[in-house]
N, C-alpha and C positions, 0 to 999 in steps of 0.2 A: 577403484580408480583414484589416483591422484589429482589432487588440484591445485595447480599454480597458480602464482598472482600474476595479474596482466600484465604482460610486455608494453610499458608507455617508457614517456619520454618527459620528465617534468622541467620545469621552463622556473628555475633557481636565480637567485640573487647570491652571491657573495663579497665577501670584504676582500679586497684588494686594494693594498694599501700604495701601490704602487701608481693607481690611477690619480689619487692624492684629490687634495679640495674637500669640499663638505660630504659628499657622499661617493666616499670611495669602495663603491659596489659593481660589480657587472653581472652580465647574462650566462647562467651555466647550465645548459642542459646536463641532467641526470638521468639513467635510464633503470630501470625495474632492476637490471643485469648489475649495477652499479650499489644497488642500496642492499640489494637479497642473497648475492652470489656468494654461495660458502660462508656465510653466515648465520648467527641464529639471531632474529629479530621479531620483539613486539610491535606493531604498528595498531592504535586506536586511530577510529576518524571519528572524526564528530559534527555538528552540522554545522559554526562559523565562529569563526574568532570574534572574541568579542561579545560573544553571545551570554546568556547567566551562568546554566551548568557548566558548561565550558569552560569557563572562565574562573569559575568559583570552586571547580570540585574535579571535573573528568582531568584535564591536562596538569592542575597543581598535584594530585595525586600521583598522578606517573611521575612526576618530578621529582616527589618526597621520596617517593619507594623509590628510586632509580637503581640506587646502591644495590638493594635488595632484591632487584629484576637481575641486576648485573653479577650477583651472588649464586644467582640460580642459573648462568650458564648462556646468558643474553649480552648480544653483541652490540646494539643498537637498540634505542628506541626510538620512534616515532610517531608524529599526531600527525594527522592527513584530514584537510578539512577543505570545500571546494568553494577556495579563497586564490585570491593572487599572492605571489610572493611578497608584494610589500606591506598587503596586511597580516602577512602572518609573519614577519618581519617585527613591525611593529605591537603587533599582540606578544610576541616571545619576548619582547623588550617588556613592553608594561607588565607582564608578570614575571620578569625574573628568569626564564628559563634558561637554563645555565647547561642542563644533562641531556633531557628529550631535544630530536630535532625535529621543527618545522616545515613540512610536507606539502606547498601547495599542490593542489589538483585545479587549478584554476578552471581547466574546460571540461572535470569531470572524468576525465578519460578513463584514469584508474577504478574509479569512482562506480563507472559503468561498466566497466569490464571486469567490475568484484558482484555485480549484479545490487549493487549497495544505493543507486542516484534514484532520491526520490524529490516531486516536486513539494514544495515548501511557499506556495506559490498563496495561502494565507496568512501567509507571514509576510510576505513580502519579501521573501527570499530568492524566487525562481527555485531550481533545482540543486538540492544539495546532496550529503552524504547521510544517509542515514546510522545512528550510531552506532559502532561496532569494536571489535576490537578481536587482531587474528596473530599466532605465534607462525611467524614462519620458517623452515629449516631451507635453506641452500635452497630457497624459491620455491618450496613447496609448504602451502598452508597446510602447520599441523594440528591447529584448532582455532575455532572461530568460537564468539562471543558475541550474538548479534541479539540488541534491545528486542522485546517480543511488540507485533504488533506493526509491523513495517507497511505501510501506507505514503501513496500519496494525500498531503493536507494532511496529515495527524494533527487531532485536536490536542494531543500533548507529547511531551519529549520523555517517554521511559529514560531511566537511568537504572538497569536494576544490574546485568552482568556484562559489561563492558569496561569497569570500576576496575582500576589497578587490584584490588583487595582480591577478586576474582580471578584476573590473570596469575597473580602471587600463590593464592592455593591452587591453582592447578597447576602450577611448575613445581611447587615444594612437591604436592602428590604424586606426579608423576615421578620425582626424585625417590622415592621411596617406596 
């Protein structure tokens, strides 16, 4: 059996310049159908902008390899983290991000409906994404990467195969 990603509907910010003044952004809804349809796409989630690994290692890494994801036959990347659009806005701004785009799930929806939303709720997070990371063809996931260990309140954050490094050889592999 095949397995698709959930049908949601993501709640975007973009630039438009035409609104003019200091923040010339507005509201864009995005739907699953819009980011996945007939295309081939990486998408990693991770648990919040801003956070350490996050910030220091999971999202700069996709960014480095982008080229190198895009060599292998990949249409898009994306980080999906269950954040608002204006913090993942401004997190893609302080690191740089130039290639991978920025994925709020603000209410989770995706989030829940990849069976991926755990509570974070010792951290002081509420409910987040647990880390993962999945190839999908034309909407259909054709391999996932999910950290081991998936709890609610994990006492700590695996990073061991949801790392660009891991996406990278399983696309070279499968090339060959």
């Amino acid at each position: 059996m095949q397995t698709t990603v959930p049908e949601v509907t993501f709640k975007t910010r973009v630039r438009d310049e035409s609104i003019g003044g200091d923040n010339p952004f507005r509201w864009q809804d995005v739907t699953s159908d819009e980011i996945f349809k007939g295309k081939r796409v990486v998408l990693f989630a991770l648990p919040g902008a801003f956070t350490p690994t996050c910030s220091s290692t999971h999202l700069p890494g996709y960014e480095k390899h982008y080229d190198d994801l895009k060599a292998q036959g990949i249409d898009d990347v994306y980080c999906l983290s269950v954040n608002d659009a204006f913090s993942m806005y401004q997190w893609g701004k302080q690191l740089g991000a130039k290639n991978v785009k920025l994925l709020p799930d603000g209410n989770g929806d995706f989030t829940r409906g990849m069976d991926m939303l755990v509570k974070k709720e010792n951290l002081g997070f509420g409910d987040r994404s647990w880390r993962y990371s999945i190839l999908v063809n034309d909407g259909v996931i054709e391999k996932m990467f999910s950290e081991p260990g998936k709890m609610d309140n994990c006492p700590d954050d695996p990073f061991t195969c949801s790392d660009v490094e891991t996406m990278l050889n399983y696309l070279k592999n499968e090339a060959s």
